[in-house]
Z-matrix of the N, CA and C atoms (Angstrom, degrees):
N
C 1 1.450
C 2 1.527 1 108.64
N 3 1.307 2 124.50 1 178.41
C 4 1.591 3 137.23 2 -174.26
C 5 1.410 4 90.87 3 -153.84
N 6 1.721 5 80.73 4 151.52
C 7 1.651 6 97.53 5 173.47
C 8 1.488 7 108.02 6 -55.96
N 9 1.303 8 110.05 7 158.67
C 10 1.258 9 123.61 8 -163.54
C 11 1.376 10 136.15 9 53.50
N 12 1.303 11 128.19 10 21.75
C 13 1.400 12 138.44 11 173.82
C 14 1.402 13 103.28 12 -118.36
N 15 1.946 14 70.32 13 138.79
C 16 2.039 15 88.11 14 176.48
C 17 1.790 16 100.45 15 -117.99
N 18 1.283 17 124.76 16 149.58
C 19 1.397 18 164.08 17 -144.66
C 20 1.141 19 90.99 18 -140.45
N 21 1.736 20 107.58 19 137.93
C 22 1.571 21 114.80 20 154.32
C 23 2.136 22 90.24 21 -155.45
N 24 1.588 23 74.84 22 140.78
C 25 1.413 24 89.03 23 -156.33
C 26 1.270 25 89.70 24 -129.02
N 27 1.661 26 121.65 25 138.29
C 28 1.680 27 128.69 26 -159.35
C 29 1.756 28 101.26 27 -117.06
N 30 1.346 29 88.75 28 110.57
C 31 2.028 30 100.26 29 -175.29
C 32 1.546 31 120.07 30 -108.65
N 33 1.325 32 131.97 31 103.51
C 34 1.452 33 118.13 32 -179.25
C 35 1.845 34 99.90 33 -80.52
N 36 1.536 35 97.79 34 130.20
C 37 1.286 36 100.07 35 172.01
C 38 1.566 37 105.76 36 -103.58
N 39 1.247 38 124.87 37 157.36
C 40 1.451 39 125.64 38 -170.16
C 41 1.560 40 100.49 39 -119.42
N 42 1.778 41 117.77 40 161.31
C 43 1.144 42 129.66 41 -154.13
C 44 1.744 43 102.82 42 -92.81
N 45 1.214 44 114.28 43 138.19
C 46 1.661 45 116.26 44 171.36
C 47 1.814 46 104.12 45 82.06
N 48 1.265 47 102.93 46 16.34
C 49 1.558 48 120.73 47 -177.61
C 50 1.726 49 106.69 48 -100.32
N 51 1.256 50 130.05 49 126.71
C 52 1.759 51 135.02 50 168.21
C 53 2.004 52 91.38 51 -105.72
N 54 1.517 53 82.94 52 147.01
C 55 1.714 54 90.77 53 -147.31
C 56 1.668 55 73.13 54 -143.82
N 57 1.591 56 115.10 55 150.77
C 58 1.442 57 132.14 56 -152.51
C 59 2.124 58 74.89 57 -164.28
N 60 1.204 59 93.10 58 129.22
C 61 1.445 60 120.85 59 175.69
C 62 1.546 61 124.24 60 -131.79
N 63 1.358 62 130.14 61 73.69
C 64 1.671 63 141.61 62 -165.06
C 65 1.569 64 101.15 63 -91.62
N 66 1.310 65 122.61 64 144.94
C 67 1.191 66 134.13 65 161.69
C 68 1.737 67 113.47 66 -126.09
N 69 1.164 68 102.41 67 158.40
C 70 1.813 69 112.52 68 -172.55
C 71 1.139 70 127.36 69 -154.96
N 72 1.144 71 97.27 70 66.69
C 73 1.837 72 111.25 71 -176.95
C 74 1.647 73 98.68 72 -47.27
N 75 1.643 74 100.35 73 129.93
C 76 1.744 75 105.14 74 146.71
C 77 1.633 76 113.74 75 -60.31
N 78 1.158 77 117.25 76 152.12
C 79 1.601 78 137.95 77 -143.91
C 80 1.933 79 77.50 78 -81.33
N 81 1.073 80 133.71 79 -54.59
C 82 1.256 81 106.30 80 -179.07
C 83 1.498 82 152.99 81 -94.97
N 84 1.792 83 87.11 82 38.73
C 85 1.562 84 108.82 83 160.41
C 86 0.984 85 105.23 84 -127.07
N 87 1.030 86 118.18 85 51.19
C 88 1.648 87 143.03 86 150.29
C 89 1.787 88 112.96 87 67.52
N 90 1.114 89 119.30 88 -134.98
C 91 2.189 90 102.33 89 -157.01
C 92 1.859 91 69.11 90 -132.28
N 93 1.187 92 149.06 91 -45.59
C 94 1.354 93 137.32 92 -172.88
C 95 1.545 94 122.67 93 -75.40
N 96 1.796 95 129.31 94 135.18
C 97 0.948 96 101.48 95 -177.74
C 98 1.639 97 81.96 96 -147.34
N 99 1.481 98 123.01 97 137.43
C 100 1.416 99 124.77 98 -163.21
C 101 1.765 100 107.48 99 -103.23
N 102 1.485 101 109.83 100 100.29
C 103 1.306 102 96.68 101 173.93
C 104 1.885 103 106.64 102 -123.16
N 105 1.598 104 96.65 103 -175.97
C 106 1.487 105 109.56 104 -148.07
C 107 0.996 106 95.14 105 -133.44
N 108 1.404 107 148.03 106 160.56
C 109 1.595 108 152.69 107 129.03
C 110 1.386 109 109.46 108 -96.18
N 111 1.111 110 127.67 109 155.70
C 112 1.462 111 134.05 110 -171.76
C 113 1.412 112 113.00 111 -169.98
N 114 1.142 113 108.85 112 137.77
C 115 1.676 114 124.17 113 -176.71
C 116 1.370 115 103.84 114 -57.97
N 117 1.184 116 114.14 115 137.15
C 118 1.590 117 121.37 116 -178.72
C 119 1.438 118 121.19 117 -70.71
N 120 0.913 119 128.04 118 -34.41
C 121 1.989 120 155.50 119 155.81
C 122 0.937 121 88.61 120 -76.27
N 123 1.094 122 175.18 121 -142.49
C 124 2.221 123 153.49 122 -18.07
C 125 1.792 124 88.40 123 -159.48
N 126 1.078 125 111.02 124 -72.64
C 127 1.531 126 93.90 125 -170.78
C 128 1.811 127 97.10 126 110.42
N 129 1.295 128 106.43 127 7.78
C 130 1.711 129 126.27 128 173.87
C 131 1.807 130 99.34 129 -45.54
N 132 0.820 131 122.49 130 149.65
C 133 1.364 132 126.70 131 144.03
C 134 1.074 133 103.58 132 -84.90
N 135 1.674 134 118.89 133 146.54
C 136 1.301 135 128.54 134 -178.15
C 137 1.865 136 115.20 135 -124.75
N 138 1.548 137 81.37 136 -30.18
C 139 1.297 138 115.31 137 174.98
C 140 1.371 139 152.28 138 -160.54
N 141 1.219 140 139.40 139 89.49
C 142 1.641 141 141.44 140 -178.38
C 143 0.875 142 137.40 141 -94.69
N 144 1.289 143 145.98 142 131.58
C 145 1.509 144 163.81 143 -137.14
C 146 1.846 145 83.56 144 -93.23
N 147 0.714 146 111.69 145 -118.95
C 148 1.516 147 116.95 146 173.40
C 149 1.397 148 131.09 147 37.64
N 150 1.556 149 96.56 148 -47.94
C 151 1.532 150 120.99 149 -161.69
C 152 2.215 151 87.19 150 -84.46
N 153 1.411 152 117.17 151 -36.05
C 154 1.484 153 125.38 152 -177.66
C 155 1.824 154 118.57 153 -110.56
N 156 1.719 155 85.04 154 51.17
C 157 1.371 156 101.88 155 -174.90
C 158 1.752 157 123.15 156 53.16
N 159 0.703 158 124.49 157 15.93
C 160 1.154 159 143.70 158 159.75
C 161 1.627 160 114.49 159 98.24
N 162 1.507 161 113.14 160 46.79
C 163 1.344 162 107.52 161 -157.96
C 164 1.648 163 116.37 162 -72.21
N 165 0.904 164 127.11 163 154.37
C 166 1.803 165 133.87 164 -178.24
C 167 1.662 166 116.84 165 -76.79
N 168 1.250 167 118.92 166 -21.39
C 169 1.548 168 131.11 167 -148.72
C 170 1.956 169 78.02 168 -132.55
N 171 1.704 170 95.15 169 151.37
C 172 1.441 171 102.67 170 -158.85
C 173 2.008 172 80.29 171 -155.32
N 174 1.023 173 126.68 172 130.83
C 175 1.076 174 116.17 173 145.60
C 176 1.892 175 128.19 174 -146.54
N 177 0.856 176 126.52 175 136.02
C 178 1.636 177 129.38 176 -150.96
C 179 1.312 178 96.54 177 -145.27
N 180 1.631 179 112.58 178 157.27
C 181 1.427 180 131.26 179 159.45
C 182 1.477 181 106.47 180 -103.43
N 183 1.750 182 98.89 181 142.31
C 184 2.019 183 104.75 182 175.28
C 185 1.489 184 107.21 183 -100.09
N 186 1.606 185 122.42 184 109.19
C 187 1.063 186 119.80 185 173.43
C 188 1.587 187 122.32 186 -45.43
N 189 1.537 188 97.40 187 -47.60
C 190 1.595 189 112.80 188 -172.43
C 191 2.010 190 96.61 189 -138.95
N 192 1.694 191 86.82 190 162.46
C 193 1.560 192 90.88 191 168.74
C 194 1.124 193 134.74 192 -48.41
N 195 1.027 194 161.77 193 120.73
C 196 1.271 195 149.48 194 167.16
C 197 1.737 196 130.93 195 -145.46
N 198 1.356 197 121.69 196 139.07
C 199 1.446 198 103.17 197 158.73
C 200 1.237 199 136.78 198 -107.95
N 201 1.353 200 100.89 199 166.58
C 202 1.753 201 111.67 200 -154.09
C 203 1.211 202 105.85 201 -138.25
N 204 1.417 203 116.50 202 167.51
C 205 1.591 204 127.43 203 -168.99
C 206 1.574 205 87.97 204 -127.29
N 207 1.718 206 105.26 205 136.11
C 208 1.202 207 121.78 206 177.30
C 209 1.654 208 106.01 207 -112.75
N 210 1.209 209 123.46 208 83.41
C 211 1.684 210 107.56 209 -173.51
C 212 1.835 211 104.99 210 -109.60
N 213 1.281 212 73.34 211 138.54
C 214 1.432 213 100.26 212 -166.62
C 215 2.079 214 112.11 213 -102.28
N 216 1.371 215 109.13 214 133.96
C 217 1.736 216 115.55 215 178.83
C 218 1.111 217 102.20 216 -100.33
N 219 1.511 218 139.27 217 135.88
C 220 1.637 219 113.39 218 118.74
C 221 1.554 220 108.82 219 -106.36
N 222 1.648 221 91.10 220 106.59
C 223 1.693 222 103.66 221 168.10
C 224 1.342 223 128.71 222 -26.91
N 225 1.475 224 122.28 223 134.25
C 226 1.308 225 124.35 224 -144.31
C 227 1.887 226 81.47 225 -93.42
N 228 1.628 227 107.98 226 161.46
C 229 1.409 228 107.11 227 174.14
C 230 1.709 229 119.69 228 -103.97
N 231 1.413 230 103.61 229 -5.44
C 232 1.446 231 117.28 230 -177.60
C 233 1.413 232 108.66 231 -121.28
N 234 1.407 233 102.25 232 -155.12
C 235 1.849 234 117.44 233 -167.15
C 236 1.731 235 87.29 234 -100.49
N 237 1.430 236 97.66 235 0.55
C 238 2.028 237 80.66 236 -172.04
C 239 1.758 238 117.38 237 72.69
N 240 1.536 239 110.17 238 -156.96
C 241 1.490 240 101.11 239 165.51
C 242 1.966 241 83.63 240 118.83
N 243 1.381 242 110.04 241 132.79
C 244 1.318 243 116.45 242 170.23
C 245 1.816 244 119.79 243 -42.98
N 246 1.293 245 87.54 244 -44.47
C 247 2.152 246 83.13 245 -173.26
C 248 1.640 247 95.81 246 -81.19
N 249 1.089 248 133.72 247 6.61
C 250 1.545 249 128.72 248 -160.16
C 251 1.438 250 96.65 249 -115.98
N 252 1.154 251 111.18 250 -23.57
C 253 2.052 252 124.61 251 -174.65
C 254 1.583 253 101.53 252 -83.20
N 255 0.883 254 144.29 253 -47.57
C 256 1.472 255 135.17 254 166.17
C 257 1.297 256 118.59 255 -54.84
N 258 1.262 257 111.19 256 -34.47
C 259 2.163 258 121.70 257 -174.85
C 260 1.447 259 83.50 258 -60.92
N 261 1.688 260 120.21 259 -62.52
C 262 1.350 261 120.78 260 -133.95
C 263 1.458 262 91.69 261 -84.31
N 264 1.425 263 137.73 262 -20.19
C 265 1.360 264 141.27 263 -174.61
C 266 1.565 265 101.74 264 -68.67
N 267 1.660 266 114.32 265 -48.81
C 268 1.756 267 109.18 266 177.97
C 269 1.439 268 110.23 267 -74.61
N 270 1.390 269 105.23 268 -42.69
C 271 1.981 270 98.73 269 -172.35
C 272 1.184 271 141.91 270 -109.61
N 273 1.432 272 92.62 271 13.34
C 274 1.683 273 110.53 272 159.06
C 275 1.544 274 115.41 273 -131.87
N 276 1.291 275 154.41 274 28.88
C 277 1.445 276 168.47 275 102.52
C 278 1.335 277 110.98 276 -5.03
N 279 1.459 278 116.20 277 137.89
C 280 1.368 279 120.71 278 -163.61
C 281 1.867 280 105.41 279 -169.57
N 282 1.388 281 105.34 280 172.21
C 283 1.629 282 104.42 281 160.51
C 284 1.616 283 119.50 282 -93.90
N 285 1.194 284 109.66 283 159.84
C 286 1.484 285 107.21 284 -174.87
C 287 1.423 286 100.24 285 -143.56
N 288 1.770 287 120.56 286 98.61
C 289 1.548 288 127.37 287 -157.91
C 290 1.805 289 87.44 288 -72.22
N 291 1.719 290 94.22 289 150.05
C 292 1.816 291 84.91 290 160.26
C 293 1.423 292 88.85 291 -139.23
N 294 1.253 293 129.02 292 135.48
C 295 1.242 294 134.60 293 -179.83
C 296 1.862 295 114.77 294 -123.41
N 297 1.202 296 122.11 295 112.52
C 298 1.529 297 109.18 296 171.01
C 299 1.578 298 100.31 297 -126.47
N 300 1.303 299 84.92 298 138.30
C 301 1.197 300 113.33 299 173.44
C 302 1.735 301 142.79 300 -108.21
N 303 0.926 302 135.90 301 135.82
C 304 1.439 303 115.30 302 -149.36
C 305 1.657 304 107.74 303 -137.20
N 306 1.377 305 132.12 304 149.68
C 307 1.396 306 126.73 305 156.09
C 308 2.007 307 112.53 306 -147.53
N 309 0.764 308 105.71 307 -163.86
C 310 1.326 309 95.32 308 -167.16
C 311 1.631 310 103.14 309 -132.59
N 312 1.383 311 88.66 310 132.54
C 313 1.320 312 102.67 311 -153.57
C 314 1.581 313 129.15 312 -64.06
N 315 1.154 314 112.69 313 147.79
C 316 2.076 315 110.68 314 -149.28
C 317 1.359 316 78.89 315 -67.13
N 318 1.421 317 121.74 316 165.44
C 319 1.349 318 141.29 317 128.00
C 320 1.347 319 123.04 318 -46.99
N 321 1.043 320 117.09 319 138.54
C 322 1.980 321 125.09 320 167.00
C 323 0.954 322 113.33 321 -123.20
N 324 1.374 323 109.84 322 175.77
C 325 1.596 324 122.98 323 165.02
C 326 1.710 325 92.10 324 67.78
N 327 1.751 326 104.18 325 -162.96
C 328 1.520 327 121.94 326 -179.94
C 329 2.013 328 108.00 327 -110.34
């Protein structure tokens, strides 16, 4: 990825499932990376990094099946501008790990 590109990446989460969501920017797209959850039908936000200081690690229970949109920022560092989007495409570009992880959720109670 490069600064200033947004990603949206299409995830079915399944029901009675605890789901762990990590991100890992390479060091030179900087320590912030802005992501979203969103209803797969509606386009709802469900959830944003942003709003919890921008944390990397996400973890939730799926009541029921469903899919969702995972879109992902790395905040641009300038004003942007067409001749400025190619610079920033060669010399600021990087990997951006997304890892989810999943298990199924303990039983409680009796």
């Amino acid at each position: 990825m490069y600064k200033g590109q947004k990603s949206k990446v299409n995830v079915i989460f399944h029901d009675k499932q605890d789901y762990r969501i990590s991100l890992c920017p390479q060091e030179i797209l900087g320590p912030e990376v802005e992501f979203k959850i969103k209803d797969g039908k509606t386009e709802e936000v469900l959830y944003d990094n942003m709003e919890e200081d921008g944390t990397l690690i996400f973890e939730f229970s799926c009541q029921q099946t469903q899919r969702m949109i995972l879109e992902i920022k790395i905040p641009d560092e300038g004003d942007g501008g067409s001749n400025k989007l190619s610079k920033l495409k060669s010399s600021t570009s990087g990997c951006l790990g997304v890892l989810i992880e999943y298990m199924a959720t303990p039983k409680t109670g009796f």
